[in-house]
C-alpha positions in Angstrom: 0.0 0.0 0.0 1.3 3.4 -1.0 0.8 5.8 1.7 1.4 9.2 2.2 2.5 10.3 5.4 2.8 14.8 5.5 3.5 17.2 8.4 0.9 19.8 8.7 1.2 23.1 10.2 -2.5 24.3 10.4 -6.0 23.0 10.4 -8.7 23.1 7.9 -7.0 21.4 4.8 -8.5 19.0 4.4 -12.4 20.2 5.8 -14.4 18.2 8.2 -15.9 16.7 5.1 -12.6 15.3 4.0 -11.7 17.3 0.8 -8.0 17.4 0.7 -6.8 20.7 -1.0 -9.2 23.2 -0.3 -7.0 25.1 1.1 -4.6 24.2 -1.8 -2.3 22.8 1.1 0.5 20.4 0.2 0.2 21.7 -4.3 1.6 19.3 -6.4 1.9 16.2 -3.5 -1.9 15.8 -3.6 -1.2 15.2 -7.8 1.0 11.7 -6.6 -0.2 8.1 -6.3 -1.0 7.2 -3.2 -3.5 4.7 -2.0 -4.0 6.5 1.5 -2.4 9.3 3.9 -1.8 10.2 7.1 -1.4 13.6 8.0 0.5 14.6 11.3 1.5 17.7 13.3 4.4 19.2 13.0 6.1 20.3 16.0 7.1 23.8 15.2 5.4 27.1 16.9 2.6 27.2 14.2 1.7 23.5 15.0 1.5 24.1 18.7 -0.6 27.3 18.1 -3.1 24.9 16.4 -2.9 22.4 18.9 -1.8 19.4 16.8 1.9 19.4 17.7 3.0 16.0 17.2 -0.5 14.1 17.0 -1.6 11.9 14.3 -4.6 14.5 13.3 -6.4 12.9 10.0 -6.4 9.8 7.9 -7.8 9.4 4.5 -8.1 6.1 2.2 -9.0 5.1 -1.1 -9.2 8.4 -2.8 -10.8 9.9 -5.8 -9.3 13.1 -7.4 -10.7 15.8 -9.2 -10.3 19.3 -10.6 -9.8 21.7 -7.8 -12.8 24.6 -7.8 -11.0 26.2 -4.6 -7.2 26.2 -6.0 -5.1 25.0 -8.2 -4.3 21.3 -8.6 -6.2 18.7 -7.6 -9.4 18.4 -4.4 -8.5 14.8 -3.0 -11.8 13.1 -1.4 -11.6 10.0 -0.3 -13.9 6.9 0.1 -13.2 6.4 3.9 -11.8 9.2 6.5 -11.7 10.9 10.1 -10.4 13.9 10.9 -9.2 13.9 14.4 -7.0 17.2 14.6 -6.3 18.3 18.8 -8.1 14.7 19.9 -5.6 12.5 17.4 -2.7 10.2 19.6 0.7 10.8 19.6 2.3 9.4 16.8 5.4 9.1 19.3 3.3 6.7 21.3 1.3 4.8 18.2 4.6 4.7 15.7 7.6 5.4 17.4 9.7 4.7 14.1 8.0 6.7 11.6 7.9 9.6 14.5 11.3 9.8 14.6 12.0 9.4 10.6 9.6 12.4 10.4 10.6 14.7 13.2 14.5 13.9 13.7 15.2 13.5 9.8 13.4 16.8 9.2 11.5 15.1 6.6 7.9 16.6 5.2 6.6 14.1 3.8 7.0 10.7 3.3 6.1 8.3 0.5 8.4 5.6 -0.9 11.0 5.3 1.3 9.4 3.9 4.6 12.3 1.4 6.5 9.7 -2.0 7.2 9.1 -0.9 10.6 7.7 2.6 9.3 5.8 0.8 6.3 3.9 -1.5 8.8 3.2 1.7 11.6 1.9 3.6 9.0 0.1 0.9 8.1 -1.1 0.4 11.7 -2.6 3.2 11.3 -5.1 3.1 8.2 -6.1 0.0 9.6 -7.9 2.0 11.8 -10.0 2.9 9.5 -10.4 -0.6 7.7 -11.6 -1.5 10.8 -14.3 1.2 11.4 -12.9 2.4 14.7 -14.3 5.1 16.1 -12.6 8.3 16.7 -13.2 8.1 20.7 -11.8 4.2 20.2 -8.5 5.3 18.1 -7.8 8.6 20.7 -8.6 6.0 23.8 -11.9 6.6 24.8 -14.2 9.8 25.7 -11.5 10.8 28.4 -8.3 11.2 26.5 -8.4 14.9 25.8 -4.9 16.0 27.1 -2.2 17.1 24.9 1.1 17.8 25.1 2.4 21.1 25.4 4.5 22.2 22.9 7.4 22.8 25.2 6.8 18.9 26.1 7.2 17.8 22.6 10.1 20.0 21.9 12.0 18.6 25.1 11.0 14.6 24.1 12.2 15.5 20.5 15.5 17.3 21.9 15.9 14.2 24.9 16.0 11.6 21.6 18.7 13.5 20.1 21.4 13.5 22.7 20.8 9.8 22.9 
């Protein structure tokens, strides 16, 4: 499965109804073959401002593209998706490997070069919605609203590099 795994700064690209580009976020990436993404939090101030630093914040499978009426390119819709933005996991905590290939290698996006551990996280993580889990089910429950600061994430990112 091809999957595209991107950092995202910001919320509202893609919308709560799952178009991907309406915003004209990530241009020419949306044009590449890919058979699902994952998009994550970055963990720079912008992220933090949005609340999504370093949380696994949508997921989008099986999609159909068409011309873009908002912006150039193409609007990317797809046939299953959840948008969790603030109330998605960590990707620390649910894919340790492809957390650190995307945070510590400085990498914004990621697409045919997963190693097999990253391949099967990411994975991992459409199979969420292969298996119709709910959004309350893949956060952990009605209860699992905390966050972590920014300055957390920025000291467990800095921590892993003196290692």
């Amino acid at each position: 499965m091809r999957i595209l795994t991107y950092k995202r700064t910001h919320t509202g690209d893609p919308d709560k109804l799952g178009r991907f580009g309406v915003r004209d976020c990530m241009g020419r990436v949306r044009d590449l073959h890919f058979d699902a993404v994952i998009g994550i939090g970055g963990i720079g101030s912008e992220a933090c401002s949005n609340g999504i630093a370093g949380k696994i914040t949508w997921i989008g499978l099986n999609p159909k593209k068409r011309a873009n009426p908002y912006a150039e390119g193409t609007l990317v819709e797809f046939e299953q998706f959840v948008l969790l933005e603030a109330k998605g996991p960590s990707l620390q905590v649910e894919a340790p490997h492809l957390a650190r290939r995307m945070y510590e290698g400085k990498v914004r996006y990621l697409l045919n070069d997963y190693t097999e551990e990253e391949q099967l996280e990411a994975e991992a993580i459409v199979n969420w919605l292969r298996e119709g889990k709910q959004v309350n089910e893949v956060v952990g429950g009605e209860d699992s609203h905390c966050r972590p600061s920014c300055r957390s994430v920025a000291r467990e990112r800095d921590s892993r590099k003196r290692c």
